[in-house]
N, C-alpha and C positions, 0 to 999 in steps of 0.2 A: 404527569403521565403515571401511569398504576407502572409499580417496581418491576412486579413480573413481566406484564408485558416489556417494557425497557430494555429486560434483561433478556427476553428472548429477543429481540430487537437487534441487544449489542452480540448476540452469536455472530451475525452476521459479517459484523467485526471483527472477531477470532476468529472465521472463515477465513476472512483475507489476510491476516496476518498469517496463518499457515498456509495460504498461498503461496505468497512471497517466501515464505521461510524455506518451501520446498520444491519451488520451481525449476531455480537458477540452475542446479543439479541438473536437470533434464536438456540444458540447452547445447548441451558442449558432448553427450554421449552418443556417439558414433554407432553404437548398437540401437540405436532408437531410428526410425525412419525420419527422415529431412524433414515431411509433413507435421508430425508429432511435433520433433523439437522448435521449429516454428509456432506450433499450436499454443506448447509452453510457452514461448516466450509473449506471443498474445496475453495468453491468459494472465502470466506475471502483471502484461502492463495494465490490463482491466482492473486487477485487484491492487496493483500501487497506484492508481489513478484513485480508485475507492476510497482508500486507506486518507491519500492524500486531499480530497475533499472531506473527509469525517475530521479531519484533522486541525484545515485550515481555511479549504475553498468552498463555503457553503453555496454551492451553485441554486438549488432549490431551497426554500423553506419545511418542503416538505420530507427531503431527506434525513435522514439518520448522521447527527452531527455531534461534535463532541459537548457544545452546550446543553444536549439534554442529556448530561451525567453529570458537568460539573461547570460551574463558572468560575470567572476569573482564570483560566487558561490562556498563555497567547504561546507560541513558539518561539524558542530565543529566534532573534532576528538571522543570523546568517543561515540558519537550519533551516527556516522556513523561508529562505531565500532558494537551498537548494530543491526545498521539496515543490517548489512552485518550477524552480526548471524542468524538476522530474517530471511533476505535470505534465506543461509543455511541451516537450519532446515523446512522454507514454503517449498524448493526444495526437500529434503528428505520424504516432504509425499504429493506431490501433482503434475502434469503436467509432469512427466516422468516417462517410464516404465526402471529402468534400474538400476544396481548393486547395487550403494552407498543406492537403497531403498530397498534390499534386507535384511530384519530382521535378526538377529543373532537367533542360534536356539532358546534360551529362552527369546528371544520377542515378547511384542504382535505385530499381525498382525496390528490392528487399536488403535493406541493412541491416546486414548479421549484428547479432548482439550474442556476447561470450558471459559466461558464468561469471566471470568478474564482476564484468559492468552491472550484471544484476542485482549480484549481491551489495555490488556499491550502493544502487538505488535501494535496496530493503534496508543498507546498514542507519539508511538517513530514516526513516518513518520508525525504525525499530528505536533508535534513540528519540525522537518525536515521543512515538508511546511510553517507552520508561518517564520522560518526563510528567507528562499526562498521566499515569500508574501515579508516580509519587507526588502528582498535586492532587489524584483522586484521595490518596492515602494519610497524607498532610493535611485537609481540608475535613476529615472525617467521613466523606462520599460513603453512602451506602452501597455505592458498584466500584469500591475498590477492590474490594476483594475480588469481585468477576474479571474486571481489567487485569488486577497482578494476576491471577493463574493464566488468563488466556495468554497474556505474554510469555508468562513463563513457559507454557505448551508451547508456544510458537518457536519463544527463543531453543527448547530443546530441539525443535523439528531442525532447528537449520543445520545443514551439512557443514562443516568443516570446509575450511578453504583452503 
């Protein structure tokens, strides 16, 4: 793949991780309308779902995956144990209309998720990527340097907890 294009490719990458970085913030602010703070928290889980397919769940061939920047990546095992629950559960309330997100009768329809929890789920992909950063940077990667600054942008956006 031609570098440049790649690289405008992996913005899309640094989109989501400052996603993530600056969402969480918005889910718990009582000055924000219910609608909104909802919207965030949607949107959180689109872009940790993103993040967490580039990272480990290559669903299509034709997406933007972490193999075309660097090979020989895997995620230590327990990390990408939890980023595959993240998965799972972002999928169950967000970007499909379909069974598995069908509530049992005595569920609620919308389960509140709190700044915490979110930041919990960024803090797992935000470790993911540092890994990925220092095996692009270990390996000589010609897109480590894009990977370190985007993190590094990302890791500044994130709010204090």
């Amino acid at each position: 793949m031609d570098t440049q294009l790649a690289r405008r490719r992996g913005t899309q990458v640094a989109h989501s991780l400052n996603m993530i970085a600056e969402l969480p913030g918005y889910v718990d602010d009582v000055t924000i309308p219910l609608a909104l703070r909802a919207a965030a928290a949607d949107a959180f889980f689109i872009h940790l779902r993103l993040l967490i397919e580039f990272l480990i769940n290559p669903r299509d061939r034709r997406l933007i995956h972490r193999r075309n920047y660097g090979r020989h990546f895997h995620v230590q095992e327990a990390l990408r144990d939890r980023l595959s629950a993240d998965y799972d559960f972002a999928s169950r309330h967000v970007a499909h209309f379909n069974a598995e997100r069908v509530p049992a009768a005595d569920s609620p329809i919308f389960e509140p998720v709190d700044c915490a929890r979110l930041r919990s789920h960024a803090d797992d992909v935000f470790a993911a990527m540092s890994a990925f950063a220092r095996h692009l940077a270990g390996t000589g990667s010609e897109y480590a340097g894009d990977f370190g600054e985007w993190l590094e942008l990302a890791t500044a956006r994130r709010a204090p907890a």
